[in-house]
N, C-alpha and C positions, 0 to 999 in steps of 0.2 A: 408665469401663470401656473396655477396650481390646479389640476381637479382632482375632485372628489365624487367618489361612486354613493349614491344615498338610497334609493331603492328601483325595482323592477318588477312591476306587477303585471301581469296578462303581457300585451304587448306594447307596454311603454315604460322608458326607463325615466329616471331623474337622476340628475349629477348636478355638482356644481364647481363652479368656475370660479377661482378666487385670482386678482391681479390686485399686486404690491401699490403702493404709492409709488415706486418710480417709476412699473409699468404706465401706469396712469399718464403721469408726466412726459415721459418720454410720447405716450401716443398725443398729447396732447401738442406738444413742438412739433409734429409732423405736419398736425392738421394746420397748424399757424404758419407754419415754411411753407404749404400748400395754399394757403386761399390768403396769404396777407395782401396779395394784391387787390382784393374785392373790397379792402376796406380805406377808404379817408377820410383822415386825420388833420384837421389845421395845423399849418407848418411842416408836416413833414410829406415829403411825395410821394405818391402811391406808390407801396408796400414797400415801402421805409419804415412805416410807424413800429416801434414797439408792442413787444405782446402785451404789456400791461398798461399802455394807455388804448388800447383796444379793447380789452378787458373792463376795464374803466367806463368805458363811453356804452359800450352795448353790453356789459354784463361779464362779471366772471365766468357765466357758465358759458359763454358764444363757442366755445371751441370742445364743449363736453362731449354733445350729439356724436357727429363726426367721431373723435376718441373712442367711445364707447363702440360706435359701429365696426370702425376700425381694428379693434381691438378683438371683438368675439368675430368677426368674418376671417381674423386672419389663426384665431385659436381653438374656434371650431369644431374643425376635420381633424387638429392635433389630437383634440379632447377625447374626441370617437375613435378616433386610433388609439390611444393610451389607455381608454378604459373598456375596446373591446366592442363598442358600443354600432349595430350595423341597422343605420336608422334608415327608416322611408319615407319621411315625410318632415316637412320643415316643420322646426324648431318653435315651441311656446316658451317663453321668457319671463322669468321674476327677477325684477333690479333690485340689487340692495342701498341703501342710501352712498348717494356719491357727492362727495366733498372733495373741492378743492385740497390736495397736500395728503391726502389721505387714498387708501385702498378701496378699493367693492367689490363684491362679488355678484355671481348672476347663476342665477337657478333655473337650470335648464332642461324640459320637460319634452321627450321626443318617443314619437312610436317606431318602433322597431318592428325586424323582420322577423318572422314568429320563429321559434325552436321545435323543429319535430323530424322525425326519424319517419323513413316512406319503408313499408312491409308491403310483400305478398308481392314484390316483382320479378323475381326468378320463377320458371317452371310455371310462367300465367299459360292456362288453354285456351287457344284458339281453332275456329275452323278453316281449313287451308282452301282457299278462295284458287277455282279454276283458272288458269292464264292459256285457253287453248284458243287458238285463230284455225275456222275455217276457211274452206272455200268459199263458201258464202261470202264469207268479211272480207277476202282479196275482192272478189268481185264486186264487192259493193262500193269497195276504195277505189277499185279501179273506175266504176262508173262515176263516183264523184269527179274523178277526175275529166273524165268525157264531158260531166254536165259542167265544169269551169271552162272546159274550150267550147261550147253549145256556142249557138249565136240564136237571137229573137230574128224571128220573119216575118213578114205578115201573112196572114192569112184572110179567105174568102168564105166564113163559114160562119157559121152562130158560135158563140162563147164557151167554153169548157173550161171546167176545173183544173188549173193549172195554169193557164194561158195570162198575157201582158195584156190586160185592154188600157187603153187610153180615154180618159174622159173627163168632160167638166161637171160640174154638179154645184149645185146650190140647196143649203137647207133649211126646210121651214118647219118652225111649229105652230101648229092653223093655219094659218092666212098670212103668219108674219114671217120672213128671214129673217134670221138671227147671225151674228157676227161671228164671223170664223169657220162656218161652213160652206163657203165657196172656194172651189178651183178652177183653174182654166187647165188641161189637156195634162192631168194629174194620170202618172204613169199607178198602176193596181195589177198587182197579180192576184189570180184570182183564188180563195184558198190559202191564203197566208196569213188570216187574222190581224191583217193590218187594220181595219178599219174594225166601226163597230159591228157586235153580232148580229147576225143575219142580213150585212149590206150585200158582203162579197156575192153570197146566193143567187140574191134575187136578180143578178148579172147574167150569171150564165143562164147561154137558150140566144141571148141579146147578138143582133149583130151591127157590123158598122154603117152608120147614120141613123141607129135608133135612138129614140127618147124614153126613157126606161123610169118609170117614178119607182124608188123605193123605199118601203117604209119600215119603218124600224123604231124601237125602243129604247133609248139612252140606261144606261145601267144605275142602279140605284146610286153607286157609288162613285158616277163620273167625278172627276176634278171639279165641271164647273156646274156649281148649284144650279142657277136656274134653267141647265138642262136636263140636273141626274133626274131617272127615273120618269120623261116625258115621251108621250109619241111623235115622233115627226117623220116627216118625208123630206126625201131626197130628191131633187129632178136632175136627171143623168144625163150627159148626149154621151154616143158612143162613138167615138173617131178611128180609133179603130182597133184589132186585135192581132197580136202575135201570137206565135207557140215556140217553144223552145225547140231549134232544129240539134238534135245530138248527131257528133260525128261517129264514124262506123269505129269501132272499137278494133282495129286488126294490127300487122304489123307495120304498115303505113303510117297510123294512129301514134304508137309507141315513138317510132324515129322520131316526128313532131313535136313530142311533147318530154321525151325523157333520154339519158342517153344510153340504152337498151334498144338493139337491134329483131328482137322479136318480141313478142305477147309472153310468150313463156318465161322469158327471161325476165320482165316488168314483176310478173307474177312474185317468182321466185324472188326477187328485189321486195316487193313490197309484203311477201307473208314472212321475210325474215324482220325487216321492218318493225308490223303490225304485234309481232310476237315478241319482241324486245319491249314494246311501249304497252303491251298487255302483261307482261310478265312484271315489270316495274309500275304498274298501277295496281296489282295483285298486291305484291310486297307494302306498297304503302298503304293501303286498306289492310293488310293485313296487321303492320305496326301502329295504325290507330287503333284497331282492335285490341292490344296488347296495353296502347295508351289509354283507350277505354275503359278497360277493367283494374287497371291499377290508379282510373282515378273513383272508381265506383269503391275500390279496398281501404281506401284512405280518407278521413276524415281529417279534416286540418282548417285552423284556420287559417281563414284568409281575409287580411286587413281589409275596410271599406275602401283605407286608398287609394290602395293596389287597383282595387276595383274600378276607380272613380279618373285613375291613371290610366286607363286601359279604355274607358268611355271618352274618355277626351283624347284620345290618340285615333281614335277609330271616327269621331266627329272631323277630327281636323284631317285625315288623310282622304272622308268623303268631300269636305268642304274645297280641299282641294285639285277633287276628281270635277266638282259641279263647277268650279273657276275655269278647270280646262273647258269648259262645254258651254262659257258664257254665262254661267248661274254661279249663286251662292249658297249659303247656308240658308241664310235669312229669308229667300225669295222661295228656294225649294221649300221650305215650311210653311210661309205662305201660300203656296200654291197647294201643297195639300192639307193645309187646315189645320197645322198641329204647333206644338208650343215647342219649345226648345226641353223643356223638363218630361213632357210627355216621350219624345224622342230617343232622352237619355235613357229614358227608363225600359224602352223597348231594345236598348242595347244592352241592357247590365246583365241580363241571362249570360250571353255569348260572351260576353266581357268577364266573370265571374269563372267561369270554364277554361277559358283561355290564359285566366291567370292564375288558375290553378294547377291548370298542366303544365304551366310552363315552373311553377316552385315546386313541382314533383319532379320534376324531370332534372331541373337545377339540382335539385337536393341527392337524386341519384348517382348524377356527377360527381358531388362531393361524397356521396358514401362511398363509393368506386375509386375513389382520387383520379379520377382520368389527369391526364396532363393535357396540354397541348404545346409544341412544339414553336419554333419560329418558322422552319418549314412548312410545316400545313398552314399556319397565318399566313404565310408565305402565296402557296397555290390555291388557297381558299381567294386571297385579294387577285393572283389573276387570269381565276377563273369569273369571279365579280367585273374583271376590268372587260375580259371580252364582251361579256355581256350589254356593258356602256359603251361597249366600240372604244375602251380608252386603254394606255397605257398604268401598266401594276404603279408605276411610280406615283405618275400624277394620279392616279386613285388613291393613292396610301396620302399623298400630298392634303386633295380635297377631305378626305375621312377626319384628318389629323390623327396626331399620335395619342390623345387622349382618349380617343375613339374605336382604336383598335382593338381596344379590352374586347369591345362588346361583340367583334365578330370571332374573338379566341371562346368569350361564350357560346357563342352557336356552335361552335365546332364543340365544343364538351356536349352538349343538351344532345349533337346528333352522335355522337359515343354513345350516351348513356342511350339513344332511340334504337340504333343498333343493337346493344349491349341486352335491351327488355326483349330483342325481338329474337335475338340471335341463341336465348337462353328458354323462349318459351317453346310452349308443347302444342305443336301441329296436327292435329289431327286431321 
């Protein structure tokens, strides 16, 4: 096989492909050593027969297809490696006449990954984003902590903001119930925005064994049409109410729950904590700031592919967020109204950003020549593998070895993220 470079305009190139007559030939005995058994022939027993009484019976050309496929799948990635060529997106095809005994060529039209050079990412300014932990924040951590060891109780009193009521309710618009707003002894807290606006309200004051009607306004925008935007009532019973009982926060408290023998010492455990996970979300807000502006300095193109690569990656990892949860693609769209094109196109902003930073960030790399090592591929797989709770081996196993390129990429992209942040101006 021969190619040939023919031209390159914006971001698609043309080459062409030229294979000999005996390439031909030879792809052509492969495909017949392969599939002679699919064919019979009178007198002879399956895949006995001859090439050329097969030929004969269903056509010279039976074994072209095949050949030809055979033939560019396997010369390709040769082709694009020989001439240089770093394409993204599958290949369009011009055949040239193919005859038995004879050569053809094939003219082949691909878009490529565009050429450009990234400025203005050394000495980018930023403002230095505070990483300080008070007092306040230990105490507030700490109190989280108290209200996860809380227990519900009940209590004897009218309803308050904040409290567990329990209750059934059924809902009508005029005179009719309508389907799906019934429960029986439907746990509510009160104050949490679970429910529609202004249900939770009209609760509290309520106490247990009251009949509580309340009315409310469906939002213009509910999911289900013949409720958005209607009035309807509520009819409530109240069975009964809790309140969150918190345990006394002392050194008693600590032993319980941490293995810290006094309050002081939890403290001191959780504001050194608090200031490691404050300081390290500082730094990264601060290197999207640095990623920010060096994608505002650069204009570049970016292929629709890419683009359109990036909305179907983000489709398929929701579709299979909504399969974990019982749902699909198809049913979430139906449930809220929308087409699958509408969808797409509310991703392609996010989608367009994300593939833009990430071929700046790529191209930085290669201005830098970062390396990377088999060692850091190395700690980069088993630091991924703790994460799976698995072994580095069988992680590198599952990934396969053709796959590890892409996590030597990451480790370049987070060089060059360091490398923009490590160089700019803090202010």
């Amino acid at each position: 096989m021969k190619s040939t470079f023919i031209s390159k305009e914006k971001n698609e190139a043309k080459f062409k492909m030229e294979f000999t007559a005996e390439d031909f030939e030879n792809a052509i005995v492969k495909v017949y050593q392969k599939e002679k058994d699919k064919f019979e022939i009178d007198g002879f027993r399956k895949g006995k027969a001859p090439r050329s009484l097969i030929e004969k019976k269903y056509g010279e050309g039976i074994f072209f297809e095949d050949a030809i496929n055979n033939l560019f799948s396997l010369n390709y990635p040769l082709a694009l490696d020989e001439l240089d060529i770093d394409a993204i997106d599958y290949p369009r095809t011009e055949f040239g006449q193919v005859k038995k005994g004879e050569g053809f060529e094939i003219t082949v039209t691909v878009t490529t990954y565009p050429e450009f050079e990234v400025k203005d990412y050394k000495g980018v300014e930023i403002e230095k984003i505070s990483a300080e932990v008070t007092d306040e924040d230990v105490d507030k951590e700490i109190e989280n902590m108290a209200a996860r060891n809380s227990r519900m109780v009940e209590v004897e009193r009218p309803a308050q903001d904040g409290d567990m009521v329990m209750i059934d309710y059924a809902g009508f618009v005029g005179d009719e119930q309508f389907e799906g707003g019934t429960a029986e002894r439907q746990p509510l807290k009160l104050g949490s925005g679970t429910f529609i606006p202004g249900f939770e309200e009209q609760l509290v004051g309520a106490s247990k064994g009251d009949d509580v009607e309340v009315k409310v306004t469906f939002p213009e925008e509910y999911h289900s049409e013949d409720l958005a935007g209607k009035d309807a009532i509520f009819k409530c019973h109240v069975h009964e109410i809790k309140e969150q009982e918190m345990p006394e926060i002392d050194d008693d408290f600590v032993k319980d729950v941490s293995e810290f023998d006094t309050l002081d010492e939890l403290k001191a455990s959780k504001k050194e904590e608090l200031q490691k996970a404050a300081e390290a979300r500082a730094e990264n807000q601060m290197k999207n700031n640095v990623i920010e502006k060096v994608f505002e300095a650069n204009d570049i193109d970016v292929p629709d592919v890419m683009v359109e690569s990036e909305i179907d990656s983000t489709m398929n990892e929701f579709d299979q967020q909504l399969r974990a949860q019982g749902m699909d693609m198809n049913t979430y769209l139906q449930y809220m109204g929308q087409e699958v094109a509408t969808f797409r196109e509310q991703l392609r902003e996010d989608a367009f950003k994300k593939t833009k930073t990430r071929m700046l960030v790529s191209k930085i790399a290669d201005q830098e020549a970062f390396e990377v090592s088999e060692e850091e591929v190395k700690e980069q797989l088993e630091q991924m593998a703790q994460q799976y709770g698995l072994e580095a081996e069988k992680l590198a196993e599952m990934i396969g070895p053709e796959n590890l390129g892409m996590i030597s990429g990451d480790i370049k992209m987070k060089k060059a993220v360091d490398f923009m942040f490590d160089n700019a101006v803090i202010k």
